[in-house]
C-alpha positions as protocol buffer text, in pm:
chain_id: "A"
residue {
  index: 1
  type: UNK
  ca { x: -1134 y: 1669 z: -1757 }
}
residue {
  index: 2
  type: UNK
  ca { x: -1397 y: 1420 z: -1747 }
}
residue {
  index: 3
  type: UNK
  ca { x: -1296 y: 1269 z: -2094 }
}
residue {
  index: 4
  type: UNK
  ca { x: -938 y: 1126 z: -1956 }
}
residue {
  index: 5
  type: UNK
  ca { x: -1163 y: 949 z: -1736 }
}
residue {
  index: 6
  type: UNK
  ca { x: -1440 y: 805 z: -1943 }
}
residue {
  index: 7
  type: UNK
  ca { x: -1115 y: 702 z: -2160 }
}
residue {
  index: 8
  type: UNK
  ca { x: -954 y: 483 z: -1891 }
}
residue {
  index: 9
  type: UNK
  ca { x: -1321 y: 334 z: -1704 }
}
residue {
  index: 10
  type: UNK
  ca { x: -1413 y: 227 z: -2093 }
}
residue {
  index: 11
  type: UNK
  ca { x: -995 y: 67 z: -2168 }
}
residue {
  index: 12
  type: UNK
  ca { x: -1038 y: -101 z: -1825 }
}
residue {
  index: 13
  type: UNK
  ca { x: -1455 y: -207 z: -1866 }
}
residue {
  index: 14
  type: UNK
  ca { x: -1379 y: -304 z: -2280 }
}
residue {
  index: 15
  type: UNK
  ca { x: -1043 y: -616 z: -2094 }
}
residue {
  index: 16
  type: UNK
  ca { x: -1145 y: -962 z: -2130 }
}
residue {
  index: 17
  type: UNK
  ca { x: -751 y: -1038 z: -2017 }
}
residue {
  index: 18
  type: UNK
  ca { x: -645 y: -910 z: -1626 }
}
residue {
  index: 19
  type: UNK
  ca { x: -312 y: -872 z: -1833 }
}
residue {
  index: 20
  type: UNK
  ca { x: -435 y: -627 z: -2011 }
}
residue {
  index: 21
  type: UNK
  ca { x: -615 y: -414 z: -1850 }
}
residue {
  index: 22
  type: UNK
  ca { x: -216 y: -330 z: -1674 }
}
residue {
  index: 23
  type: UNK
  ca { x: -87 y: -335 z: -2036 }
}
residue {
  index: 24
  type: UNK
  ca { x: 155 y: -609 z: -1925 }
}
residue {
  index: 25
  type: UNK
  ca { x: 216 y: -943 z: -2108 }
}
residue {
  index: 26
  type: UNK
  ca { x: 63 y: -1241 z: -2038 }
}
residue {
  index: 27
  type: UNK
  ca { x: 375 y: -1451 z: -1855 }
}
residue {
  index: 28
  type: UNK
  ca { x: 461 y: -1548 z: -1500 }
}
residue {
  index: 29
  type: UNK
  ca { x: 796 y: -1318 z: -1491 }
}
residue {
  index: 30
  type: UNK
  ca { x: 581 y: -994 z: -1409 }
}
residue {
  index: 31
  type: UNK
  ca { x: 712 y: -834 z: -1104 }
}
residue {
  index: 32
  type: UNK
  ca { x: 499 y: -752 z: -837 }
}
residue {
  index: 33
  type: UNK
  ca { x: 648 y: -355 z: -803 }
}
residue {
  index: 34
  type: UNK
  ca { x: 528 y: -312 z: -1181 }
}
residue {
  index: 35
  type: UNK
  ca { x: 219 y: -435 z: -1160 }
}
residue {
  index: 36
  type: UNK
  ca { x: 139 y: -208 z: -830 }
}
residue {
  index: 37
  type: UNK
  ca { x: 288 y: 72 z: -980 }
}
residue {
  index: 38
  type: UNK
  ca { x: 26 y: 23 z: -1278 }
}
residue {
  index: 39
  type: UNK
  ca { x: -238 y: -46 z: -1033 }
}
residue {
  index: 40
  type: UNK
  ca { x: -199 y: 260 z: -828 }
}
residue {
  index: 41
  type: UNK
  ca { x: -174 y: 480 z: -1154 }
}
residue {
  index: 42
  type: UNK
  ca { x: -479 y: 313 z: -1271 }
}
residue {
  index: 43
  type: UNK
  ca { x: -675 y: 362 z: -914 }
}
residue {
  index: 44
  type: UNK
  ca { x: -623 y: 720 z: -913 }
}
residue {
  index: 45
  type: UNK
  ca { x: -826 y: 769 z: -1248 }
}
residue {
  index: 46
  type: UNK
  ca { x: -1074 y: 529 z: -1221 }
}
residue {
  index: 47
  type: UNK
  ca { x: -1148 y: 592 z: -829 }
}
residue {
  index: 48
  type: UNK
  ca { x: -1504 y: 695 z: -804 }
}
residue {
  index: 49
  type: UNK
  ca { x: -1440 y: 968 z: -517 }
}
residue {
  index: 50
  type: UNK
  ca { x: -1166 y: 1095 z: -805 }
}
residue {
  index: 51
  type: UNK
  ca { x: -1295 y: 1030 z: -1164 }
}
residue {
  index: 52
  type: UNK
  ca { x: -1564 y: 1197 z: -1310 }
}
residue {
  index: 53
  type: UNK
  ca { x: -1654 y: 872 z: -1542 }
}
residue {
  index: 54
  type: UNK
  ca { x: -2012 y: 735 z: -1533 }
}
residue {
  index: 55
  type: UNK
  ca { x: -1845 y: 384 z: -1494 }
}
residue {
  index: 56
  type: UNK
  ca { x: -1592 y: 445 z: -1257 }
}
residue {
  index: 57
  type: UNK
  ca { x: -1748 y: 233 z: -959 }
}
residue {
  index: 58
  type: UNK
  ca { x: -1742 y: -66 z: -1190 }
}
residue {
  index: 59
  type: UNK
  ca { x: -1403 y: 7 z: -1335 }
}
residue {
  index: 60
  type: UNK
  ca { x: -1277 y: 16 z: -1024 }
}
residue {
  index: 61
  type: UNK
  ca { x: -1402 y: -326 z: -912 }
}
residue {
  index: 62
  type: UNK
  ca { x: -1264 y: -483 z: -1212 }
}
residue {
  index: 63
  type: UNK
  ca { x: -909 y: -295 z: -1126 }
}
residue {
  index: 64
  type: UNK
  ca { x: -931 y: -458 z: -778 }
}
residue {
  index: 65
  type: UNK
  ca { x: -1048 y: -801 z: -848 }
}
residue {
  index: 66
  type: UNK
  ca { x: -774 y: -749 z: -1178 }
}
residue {
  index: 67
  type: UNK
  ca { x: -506 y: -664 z: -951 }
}
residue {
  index: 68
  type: UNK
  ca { x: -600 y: -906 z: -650 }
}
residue {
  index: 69
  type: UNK
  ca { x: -597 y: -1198 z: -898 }
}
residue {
  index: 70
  type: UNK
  ca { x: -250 y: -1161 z: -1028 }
}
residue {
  index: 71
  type: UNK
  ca { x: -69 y: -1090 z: -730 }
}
residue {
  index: 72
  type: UNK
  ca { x: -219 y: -1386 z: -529 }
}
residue {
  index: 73
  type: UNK
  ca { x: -24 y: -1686 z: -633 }
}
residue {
  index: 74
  type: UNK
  ca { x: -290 y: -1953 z: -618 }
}
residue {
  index: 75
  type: UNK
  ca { x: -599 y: -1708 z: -790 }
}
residue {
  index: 76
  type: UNK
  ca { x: -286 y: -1642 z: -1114 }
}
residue {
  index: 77
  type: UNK
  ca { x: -237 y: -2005 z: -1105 }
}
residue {
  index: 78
  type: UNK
  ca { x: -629 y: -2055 z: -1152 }
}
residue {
  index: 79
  type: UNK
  ca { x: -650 y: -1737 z: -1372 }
}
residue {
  index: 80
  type: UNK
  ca { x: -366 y: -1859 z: -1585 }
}
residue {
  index: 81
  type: UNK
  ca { x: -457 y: -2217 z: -1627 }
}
residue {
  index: 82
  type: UNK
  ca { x: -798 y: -2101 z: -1798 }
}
């Protein structure tokens, strides 16, 4: 059980791109609903009340600073223009 969620806290820790850490492409046309959808799946395995993953406190910062970023218009602006 506790492999699923090393799995995920690693995918989301190993990102250097907000983009993909949400497995989306990197363009201004991604709607809001998909990328919450993919948050909310994401939340529920890297949570650290939920997952059993050694670095699921810090993968779940990332997720929320991730998420927070892109769906703010003026941090994606910022975000994007690097």
């Amino acid at each position: 059980m506790g492999s699923e969620y090393d799995t995920v806290a690693k995918q989301v820790l190993g990102c250097q791109d907000y983009y993909a850490i949400f497995e989306l492409p990197k363009y201004t046309g991604v709607s809001e609903s998909l990328l919450r959808g993919k948050f909310r799946k994401l939340c529920l395995k890297t949570h650290p009340d939920k997952s059993q993953a050694r670095d699921a406190d810090a993968a779940f910062k990332k997720l929320n600073v991730a998420y927070h970023t892109l769906t703010d218009d003026e941090k994606k602006q910022k975000y994007d223009s690097k």
